[in-house]
N, CA, C and O atoms as CSV, one atom per row, in Angstrom:
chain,resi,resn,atom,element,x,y,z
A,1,UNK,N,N,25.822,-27.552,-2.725
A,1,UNK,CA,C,24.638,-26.701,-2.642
A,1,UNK,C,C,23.799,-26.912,-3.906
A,1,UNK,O,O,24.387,-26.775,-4.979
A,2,UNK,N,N,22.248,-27.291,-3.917
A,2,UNK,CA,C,21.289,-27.381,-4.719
A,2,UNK,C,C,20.468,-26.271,-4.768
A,2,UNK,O,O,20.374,-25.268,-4.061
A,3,UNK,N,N,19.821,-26.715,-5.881
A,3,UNK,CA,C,19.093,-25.370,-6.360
A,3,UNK,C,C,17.986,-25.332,-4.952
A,3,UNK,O,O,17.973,-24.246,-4.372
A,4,UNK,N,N,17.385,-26.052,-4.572
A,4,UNK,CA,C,16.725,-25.891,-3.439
A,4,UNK,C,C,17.266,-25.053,-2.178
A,4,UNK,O,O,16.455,-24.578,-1.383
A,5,UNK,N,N,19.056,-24.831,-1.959
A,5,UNK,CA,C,19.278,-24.686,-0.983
A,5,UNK,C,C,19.285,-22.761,-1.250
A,5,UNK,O,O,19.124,-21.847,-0.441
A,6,UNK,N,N,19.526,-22.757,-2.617
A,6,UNK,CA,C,19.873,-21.581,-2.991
A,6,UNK,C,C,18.469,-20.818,-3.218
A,6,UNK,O,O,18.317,-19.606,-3.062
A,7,UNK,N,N,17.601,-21.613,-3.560
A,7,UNK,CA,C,16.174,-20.317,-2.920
A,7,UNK,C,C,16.081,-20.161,-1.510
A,7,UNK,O,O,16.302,-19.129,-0.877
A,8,UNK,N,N,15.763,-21.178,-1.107
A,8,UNK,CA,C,15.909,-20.746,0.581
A,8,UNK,C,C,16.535,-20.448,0.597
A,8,UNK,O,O,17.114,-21.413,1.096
A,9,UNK,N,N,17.518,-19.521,0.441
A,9,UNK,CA,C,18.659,-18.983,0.878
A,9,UNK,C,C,18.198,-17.618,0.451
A,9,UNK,O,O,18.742,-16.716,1.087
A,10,UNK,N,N,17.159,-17.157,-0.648
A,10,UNK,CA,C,16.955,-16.001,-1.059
A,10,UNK,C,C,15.367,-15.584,-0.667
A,10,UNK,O,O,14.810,-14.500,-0.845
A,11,UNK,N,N,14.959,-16.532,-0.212
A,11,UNK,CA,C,13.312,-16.795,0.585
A,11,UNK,C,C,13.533,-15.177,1.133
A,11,UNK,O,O,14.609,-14.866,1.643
A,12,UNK,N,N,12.606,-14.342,1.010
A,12,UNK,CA,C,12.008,-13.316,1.851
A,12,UNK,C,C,10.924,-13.202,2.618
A,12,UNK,O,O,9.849,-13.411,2.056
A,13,UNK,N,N,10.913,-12.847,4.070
A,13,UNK,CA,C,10.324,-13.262,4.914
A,13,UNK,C,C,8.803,-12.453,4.374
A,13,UNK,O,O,8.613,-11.466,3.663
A,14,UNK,N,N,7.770,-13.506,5.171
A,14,UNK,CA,C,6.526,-13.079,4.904
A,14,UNK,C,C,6.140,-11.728,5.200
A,14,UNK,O,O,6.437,-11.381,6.343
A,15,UNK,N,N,5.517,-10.800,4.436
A,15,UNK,CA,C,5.620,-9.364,4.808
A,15,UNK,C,C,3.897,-8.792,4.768
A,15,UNK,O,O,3.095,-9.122,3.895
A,16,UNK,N,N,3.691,-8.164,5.564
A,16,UNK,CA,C,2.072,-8.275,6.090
A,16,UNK,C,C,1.998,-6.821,5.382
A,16,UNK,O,O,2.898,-6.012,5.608
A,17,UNK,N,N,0.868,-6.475,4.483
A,17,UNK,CA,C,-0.525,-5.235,3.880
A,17,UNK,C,C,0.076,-4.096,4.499
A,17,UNK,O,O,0.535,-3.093,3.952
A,18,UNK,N,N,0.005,-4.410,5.829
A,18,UNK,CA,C,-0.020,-3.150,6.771
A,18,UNK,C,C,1.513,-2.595,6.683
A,18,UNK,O,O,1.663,-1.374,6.672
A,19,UNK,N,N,2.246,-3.141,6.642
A,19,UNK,CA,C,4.130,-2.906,6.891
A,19,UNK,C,C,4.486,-2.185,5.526
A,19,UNK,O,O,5.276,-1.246,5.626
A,20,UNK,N,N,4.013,-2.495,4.274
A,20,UNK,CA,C,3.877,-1.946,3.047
A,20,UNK,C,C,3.314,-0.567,2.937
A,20,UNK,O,O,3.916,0.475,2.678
A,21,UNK,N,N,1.880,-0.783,3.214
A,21,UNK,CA,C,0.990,0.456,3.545
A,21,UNK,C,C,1.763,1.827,3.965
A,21,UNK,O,O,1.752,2.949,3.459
A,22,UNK,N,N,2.371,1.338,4.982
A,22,UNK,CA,C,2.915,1.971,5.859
A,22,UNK,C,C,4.719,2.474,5.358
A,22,UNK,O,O,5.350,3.439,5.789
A,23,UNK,N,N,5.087,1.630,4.529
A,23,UNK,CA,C,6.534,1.856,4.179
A,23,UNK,C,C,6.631,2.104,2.970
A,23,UNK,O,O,7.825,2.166,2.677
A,24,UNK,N,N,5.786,2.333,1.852
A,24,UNK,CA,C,5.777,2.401,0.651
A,24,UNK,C,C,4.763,3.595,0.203
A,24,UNK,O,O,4.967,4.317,-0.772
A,25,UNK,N,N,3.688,3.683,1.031
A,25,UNK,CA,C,2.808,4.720,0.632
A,25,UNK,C,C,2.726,5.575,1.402
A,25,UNK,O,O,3.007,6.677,0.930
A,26,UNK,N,N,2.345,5.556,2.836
A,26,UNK,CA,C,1.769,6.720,3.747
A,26,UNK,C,C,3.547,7.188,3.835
A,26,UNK,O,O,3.853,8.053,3.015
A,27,UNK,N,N,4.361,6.830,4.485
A,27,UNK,CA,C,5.444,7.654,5.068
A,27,UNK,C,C,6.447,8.456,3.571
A,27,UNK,O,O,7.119,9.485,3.637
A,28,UNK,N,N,6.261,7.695,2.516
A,28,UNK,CA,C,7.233,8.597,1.346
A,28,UNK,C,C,6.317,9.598,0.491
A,28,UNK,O,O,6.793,10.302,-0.400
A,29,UNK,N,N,5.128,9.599,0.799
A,29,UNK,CA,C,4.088,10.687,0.306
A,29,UNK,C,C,3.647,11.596,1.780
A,29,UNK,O,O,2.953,12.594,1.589
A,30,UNK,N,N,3.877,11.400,2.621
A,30,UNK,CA,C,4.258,12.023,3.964
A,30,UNK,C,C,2.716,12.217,4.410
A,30,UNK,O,O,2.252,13.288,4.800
A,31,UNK,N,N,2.075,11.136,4.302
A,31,UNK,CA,C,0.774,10.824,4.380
A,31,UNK,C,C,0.974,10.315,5.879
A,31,UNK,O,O,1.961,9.779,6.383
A,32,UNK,N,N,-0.987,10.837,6.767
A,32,UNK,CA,C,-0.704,9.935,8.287
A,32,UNK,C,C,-2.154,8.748,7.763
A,32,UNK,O,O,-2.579,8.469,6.642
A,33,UNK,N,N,-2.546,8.328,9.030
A,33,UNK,CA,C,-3.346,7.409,8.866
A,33,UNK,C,C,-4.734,8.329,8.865
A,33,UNK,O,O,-5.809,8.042,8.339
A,34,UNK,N,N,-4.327,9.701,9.729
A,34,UNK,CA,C,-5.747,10.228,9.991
A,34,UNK,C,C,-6.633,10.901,8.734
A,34,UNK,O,O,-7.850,11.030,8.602
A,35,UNK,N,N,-5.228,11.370,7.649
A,35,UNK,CA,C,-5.412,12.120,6.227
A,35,UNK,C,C,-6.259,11.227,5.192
A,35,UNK,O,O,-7.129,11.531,4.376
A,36,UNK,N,N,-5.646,9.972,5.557
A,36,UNK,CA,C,-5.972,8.625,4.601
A,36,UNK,C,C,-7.399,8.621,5.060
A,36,UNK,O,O,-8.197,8.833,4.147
A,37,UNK,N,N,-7.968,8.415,6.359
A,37,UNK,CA,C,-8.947,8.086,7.151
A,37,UNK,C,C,-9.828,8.969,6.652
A,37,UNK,O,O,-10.971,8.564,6.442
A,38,UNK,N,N,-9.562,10.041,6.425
A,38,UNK,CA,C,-10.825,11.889,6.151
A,38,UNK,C,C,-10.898,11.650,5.097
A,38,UNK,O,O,-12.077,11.669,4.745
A,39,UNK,N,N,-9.774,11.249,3.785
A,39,UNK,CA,C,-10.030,11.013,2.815
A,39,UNK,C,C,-11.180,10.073,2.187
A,39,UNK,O,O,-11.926,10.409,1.267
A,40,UNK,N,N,-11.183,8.644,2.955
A,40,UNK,CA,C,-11.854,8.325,2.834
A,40,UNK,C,C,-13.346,7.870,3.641
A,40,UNK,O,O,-14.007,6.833,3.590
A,41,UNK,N,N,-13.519,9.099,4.362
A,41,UNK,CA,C,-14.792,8.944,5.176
A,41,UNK,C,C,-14.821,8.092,6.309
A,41,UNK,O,O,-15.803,7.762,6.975
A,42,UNK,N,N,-13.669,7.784,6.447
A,42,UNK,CA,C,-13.559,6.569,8.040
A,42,UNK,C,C,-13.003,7.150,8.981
A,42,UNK,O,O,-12.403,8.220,8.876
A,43,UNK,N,N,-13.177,6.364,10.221
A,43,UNK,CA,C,-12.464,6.892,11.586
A,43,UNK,C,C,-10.959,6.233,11.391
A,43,UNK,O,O,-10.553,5.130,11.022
A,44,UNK,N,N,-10.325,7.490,11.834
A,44,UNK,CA,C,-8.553,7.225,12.027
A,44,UNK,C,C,-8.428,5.367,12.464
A,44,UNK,O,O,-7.512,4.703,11.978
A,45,UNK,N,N,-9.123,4.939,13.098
A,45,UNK,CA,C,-8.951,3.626,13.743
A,45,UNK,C,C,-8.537,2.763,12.794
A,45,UNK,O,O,-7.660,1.906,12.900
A,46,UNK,N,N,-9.377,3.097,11.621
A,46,UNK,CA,C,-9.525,1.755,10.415
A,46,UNK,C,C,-8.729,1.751,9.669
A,46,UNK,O,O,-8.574,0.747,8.974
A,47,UNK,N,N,-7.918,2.857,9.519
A,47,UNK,CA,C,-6.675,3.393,8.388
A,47,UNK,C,C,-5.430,2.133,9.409
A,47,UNK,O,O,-4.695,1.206,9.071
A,48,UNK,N,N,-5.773,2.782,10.688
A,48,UNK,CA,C,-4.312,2.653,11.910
A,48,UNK,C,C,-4.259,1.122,12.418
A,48,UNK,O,O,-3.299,0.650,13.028
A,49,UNK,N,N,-5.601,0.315,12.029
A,49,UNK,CA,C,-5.431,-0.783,12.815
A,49,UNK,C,C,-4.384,-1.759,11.176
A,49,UNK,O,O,-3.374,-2.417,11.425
A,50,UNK,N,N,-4.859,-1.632,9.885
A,50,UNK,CA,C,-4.551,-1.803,9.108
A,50,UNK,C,C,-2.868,-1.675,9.044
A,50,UNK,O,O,-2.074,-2.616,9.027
A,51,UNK,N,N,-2.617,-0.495,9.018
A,51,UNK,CA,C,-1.199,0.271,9.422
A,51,UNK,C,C,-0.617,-1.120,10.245
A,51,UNK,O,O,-0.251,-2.020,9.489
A,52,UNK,N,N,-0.537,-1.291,11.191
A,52,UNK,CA,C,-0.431,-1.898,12.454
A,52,UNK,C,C,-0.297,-3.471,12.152
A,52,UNK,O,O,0.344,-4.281,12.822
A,53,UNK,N,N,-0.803,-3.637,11.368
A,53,UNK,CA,C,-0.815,-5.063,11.353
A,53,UNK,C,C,-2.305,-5.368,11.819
A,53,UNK,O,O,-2.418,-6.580,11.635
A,54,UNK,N,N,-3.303,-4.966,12.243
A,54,UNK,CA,C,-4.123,-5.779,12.578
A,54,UNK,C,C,-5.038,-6.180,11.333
A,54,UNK,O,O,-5.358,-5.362,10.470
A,55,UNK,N,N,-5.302,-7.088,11.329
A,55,UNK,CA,C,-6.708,-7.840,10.208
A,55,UNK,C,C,-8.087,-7.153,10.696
A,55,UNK,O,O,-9.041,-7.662,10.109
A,56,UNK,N,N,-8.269,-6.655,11.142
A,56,UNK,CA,C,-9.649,-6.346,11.390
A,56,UNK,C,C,-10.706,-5.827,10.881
A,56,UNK,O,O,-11.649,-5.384,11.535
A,57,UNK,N,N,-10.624,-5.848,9.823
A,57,UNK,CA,C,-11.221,-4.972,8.656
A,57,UNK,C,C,-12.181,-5.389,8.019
A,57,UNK,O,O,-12.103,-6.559,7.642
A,58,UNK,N,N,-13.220,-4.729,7.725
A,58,UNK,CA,C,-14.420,-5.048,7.179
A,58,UNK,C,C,-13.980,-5.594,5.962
A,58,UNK,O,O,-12.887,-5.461,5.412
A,59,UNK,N,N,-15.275,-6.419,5.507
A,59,UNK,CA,C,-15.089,-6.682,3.712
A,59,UNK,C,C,-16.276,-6.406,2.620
A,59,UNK,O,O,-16.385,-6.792,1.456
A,60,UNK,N,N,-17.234,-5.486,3.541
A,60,UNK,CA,C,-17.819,-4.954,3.265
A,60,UNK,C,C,-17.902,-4.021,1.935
A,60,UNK,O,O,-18.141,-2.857,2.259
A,61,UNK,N,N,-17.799,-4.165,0.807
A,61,UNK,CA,C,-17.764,-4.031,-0.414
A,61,UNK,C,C,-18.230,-1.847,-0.708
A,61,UNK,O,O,-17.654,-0.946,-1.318
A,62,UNK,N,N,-19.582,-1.925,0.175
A,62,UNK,CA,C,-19.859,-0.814,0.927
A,62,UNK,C,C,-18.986,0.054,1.653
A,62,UNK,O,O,-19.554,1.111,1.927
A,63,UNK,N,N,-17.758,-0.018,2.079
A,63,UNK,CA,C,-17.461,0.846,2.817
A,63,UNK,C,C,-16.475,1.667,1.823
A,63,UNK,O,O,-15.836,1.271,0.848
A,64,UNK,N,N,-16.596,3.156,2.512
A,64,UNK,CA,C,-15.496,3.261,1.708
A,64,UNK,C,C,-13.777,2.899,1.888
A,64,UNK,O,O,-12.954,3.304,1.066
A,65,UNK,N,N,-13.541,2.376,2.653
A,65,UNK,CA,C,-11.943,1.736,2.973
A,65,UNK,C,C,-11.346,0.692,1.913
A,65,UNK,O,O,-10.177,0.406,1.652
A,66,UNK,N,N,-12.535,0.236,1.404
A,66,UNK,CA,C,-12.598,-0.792,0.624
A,66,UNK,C,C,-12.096,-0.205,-0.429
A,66,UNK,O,O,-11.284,-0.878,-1.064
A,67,UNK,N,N,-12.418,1.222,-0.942
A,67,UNK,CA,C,-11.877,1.985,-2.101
A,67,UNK,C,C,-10.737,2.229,-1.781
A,67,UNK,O,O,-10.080,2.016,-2.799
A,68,UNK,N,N,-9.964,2.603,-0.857
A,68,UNK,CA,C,-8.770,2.695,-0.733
A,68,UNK,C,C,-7.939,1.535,-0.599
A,68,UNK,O,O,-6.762,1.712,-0.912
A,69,UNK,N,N,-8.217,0.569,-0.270
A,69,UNK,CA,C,-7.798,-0.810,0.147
A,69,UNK,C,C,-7.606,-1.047,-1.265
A,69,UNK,O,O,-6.446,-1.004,-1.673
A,70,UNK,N,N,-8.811,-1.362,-2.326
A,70,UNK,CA,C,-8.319,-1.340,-3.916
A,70,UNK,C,C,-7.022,-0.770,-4.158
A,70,UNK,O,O,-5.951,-1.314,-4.430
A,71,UNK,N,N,-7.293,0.273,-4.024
A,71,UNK,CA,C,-6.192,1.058,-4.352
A,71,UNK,C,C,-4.970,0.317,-4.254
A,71,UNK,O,O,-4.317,0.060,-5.266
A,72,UNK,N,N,-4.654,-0.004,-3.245
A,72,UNK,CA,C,-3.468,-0.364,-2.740
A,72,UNK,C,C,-3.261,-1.331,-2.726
A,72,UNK,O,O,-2.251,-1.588,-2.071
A,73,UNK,N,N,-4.000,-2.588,-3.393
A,73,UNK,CA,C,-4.343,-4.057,-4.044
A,73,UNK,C,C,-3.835,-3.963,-4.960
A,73,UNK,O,O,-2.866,-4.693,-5.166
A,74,UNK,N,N,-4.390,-2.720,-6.242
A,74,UNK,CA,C,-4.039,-2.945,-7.050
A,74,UNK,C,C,-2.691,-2.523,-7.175
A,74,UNK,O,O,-1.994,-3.403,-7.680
A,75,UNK,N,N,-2.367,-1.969,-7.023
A,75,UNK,CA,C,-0.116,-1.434,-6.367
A,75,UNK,C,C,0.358,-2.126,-6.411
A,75,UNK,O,O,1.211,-2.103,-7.297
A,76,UNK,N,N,0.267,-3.626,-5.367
A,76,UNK,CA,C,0.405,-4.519,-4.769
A,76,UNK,C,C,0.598,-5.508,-6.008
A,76,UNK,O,O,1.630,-5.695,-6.653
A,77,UNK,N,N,-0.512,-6.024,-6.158
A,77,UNK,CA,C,-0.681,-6.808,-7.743
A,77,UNK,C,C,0.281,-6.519,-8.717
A,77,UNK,O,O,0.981,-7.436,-9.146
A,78,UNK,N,N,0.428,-5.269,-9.167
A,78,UNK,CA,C,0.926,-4.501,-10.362
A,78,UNK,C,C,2.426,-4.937,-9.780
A,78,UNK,O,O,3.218,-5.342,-10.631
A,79,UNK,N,N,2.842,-4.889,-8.510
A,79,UNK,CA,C,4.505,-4.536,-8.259
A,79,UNK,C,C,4.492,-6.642,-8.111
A,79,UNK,O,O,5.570,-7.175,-8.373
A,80,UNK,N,N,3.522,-7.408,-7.791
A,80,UNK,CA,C,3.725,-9.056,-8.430
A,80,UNK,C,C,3.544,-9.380,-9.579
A,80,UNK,O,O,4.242,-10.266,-10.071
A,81,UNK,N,N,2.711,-8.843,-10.194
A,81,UNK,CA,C,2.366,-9.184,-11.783
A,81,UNK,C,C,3.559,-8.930,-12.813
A,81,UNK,O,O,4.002,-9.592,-13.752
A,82,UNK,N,N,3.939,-7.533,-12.173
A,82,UNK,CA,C,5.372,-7.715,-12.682
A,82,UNK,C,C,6.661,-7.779,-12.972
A,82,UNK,O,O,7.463,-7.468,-13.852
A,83,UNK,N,N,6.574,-8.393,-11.718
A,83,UNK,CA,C,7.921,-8.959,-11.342
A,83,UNK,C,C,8.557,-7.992,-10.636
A,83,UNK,O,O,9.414,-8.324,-9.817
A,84,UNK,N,N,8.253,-6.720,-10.833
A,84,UNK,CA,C,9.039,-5.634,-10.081
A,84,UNK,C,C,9.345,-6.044,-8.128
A,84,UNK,O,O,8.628,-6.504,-7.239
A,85,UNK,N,N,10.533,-5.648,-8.188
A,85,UNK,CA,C,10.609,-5.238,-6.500
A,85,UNK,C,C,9.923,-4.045,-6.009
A,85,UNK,O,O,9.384,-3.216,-6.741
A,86,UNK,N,N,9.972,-3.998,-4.697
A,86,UNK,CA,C,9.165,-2.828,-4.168
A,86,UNK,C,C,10.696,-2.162,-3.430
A,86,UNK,O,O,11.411,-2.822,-2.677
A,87,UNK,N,N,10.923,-0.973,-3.779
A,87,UNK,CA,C,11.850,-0.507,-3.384
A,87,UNK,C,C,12.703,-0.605,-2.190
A,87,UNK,O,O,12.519,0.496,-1.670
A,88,UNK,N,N,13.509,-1.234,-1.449
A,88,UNK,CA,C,14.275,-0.960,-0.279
A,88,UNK,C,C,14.198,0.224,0.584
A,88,UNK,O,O,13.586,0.336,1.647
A,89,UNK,N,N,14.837,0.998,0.029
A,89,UNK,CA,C,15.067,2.170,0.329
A,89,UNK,C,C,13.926,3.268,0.292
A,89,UNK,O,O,13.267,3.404,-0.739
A,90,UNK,N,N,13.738,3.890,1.175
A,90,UNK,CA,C,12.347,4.804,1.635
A,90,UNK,C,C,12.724,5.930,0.107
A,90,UNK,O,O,13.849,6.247,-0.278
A,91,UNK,N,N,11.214,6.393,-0.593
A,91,UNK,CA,C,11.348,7.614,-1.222
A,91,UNK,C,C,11.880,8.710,-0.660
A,91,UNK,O,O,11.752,8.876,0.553
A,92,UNK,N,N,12.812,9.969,-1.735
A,92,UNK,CA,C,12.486,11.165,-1.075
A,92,UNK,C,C,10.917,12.048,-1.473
A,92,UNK,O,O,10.021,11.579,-2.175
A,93,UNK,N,N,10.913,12.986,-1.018
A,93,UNK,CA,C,9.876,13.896,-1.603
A,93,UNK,C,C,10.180,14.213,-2.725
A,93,UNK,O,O,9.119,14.580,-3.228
A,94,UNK,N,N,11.088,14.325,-3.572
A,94,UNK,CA,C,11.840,15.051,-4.585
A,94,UNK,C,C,11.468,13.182,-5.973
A,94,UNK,O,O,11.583,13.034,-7.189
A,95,UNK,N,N,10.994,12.141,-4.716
A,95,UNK,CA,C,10.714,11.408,-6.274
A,95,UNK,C,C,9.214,11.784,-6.491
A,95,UNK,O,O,8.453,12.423,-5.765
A,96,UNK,N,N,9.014,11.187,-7.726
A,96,UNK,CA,C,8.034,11.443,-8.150
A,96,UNK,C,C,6.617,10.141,-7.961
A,96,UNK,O,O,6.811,8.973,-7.625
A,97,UNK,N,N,5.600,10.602,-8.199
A,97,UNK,CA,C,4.400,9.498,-7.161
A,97,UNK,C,C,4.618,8.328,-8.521
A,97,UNK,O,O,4.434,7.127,-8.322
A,98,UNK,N,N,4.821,8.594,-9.200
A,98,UNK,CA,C,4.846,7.193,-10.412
A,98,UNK,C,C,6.112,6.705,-10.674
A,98,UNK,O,O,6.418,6.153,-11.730
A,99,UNK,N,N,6.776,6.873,-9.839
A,99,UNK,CA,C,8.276,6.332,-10.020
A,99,UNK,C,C,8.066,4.914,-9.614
A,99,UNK,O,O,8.598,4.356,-10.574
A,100,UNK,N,N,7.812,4.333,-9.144
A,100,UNK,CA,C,7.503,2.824,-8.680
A,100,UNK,C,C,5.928,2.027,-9.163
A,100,UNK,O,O,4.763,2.412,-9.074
A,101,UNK,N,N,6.556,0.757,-9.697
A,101,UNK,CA,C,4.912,0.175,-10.076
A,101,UNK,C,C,3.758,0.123,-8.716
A,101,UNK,O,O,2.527,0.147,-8.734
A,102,UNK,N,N,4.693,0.046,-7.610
A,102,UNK,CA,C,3.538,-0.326,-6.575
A,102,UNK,C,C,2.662,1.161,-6.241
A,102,UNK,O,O,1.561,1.225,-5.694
A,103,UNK,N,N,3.744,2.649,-6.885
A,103,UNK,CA,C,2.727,3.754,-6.269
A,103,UNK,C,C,1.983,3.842,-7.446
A,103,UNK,O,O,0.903,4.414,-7.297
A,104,UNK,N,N,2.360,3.252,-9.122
A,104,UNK,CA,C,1.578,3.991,-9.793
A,104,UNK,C,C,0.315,2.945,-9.881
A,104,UNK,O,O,-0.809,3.134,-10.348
A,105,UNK,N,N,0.799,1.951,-9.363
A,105,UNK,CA,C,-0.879,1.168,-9.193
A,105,UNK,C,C,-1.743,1.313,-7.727
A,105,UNK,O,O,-2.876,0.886,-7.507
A,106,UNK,N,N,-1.087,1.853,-7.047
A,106,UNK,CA,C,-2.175,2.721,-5.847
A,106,UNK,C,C,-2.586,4.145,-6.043
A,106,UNK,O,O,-3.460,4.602,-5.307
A,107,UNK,N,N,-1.945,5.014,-7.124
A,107,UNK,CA,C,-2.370,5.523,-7.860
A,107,UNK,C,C,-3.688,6.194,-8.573
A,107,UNK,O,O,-4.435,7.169,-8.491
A,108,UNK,N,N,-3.409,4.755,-9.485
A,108,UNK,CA,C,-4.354,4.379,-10.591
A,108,UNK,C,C,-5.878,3.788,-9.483
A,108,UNK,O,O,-7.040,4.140,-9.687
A,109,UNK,N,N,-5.580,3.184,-8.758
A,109,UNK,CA,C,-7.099,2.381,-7.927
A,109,UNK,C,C,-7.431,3.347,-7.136
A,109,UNK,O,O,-8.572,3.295,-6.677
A,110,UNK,N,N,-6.797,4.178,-6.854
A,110,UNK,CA,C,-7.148,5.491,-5.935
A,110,UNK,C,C,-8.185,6.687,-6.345
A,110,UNK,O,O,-9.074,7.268,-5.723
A,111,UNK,N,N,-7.467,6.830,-8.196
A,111,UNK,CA,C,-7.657,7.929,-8.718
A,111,UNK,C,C,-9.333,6.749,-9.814
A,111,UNK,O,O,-10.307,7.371,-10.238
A,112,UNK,N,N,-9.255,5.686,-9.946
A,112,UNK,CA,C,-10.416,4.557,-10.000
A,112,UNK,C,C,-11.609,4.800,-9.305
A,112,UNK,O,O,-12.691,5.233,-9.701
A,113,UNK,N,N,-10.968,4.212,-7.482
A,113,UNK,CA,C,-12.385,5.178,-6.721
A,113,UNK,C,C,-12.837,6.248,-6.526
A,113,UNK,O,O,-13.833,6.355,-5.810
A,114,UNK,N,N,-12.217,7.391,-7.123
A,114,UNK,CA,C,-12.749,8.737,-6.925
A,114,UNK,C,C,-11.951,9.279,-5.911
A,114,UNK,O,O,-12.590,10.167,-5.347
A,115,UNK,N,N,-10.542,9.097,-5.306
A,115,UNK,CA,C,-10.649,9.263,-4.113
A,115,UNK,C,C,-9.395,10.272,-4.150
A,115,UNK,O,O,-8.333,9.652,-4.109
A,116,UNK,N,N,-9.281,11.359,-4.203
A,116,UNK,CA,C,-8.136,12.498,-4.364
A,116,UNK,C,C,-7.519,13.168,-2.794
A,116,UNK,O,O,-7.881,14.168,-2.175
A,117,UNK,N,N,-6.535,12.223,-2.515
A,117,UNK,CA,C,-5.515,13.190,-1.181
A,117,UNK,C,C,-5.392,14.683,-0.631
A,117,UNK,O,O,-5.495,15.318,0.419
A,118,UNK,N,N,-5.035,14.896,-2.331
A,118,UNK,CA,C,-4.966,16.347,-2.203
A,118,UNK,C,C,-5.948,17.321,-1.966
A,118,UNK,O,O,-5.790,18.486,-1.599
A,119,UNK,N,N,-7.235,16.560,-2.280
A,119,UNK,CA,C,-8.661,17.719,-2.023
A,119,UNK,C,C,-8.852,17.538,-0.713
A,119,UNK,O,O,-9.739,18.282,-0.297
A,120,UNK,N,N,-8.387,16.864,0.090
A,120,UNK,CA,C,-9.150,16.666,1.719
A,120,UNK,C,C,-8.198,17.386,2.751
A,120,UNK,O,O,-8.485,17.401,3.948
């Protein structure tokens, strides 16, 4: 066995925006798509197609989804930049929102665009 055989061997399968979104932020902050959606001025659709896996999404610099989408770019980034894993195991309520680089950099791009959960 070569060093080649032994990364492929640790290769993790390609993992899509939406599966993250969805497993790292909305369900361990007990967030839906429709809360995310009011929050940020969009129809439930655009939060849910995202969620879902679909690409369909504006890139419209203008919208506001785009502020939340930051958000969760920058999470994203922060949990590759450094090196961190993104947790396995689902949060409880009892952790805290900055316990992980990927929430405290969706966080930080959240609390960037102006965009507060808790007020909506």
């Amino acid at each position: 066995m070569d060093k080649t055989d032994i990364a492929q061997s640790f290769r993790m399968r390609p993992i899509h925006p939406g599966e993250i979104l969805r497993e790292q932020f909305l369900e361990p902050l007990g967030l839906t798509a429709g809360k995310v959606a009011k929050a940020c001025n969009l129809p439930r659709s655009r939060i849910a197609q995202h969620k879902v896996k679909e690409p369909k999404m504006s890139q419209n610099p203008n919208v506001p989804h785009d502020d939340f989408r930051a958000g969760f770019e920058v999470g994203w980034q922060t949990v590759v930049g450094t090196g961190a894993s993104v947790p396995l195991a689902p949060l409880t309520p009892l952790t805290p929102l900055g316990s992980t680089p990927f929430l405290e950099g969706v966080k930080a791009g959240l609390e960037a665009a102006g965009i507060d959960l808790d007020r909506r």
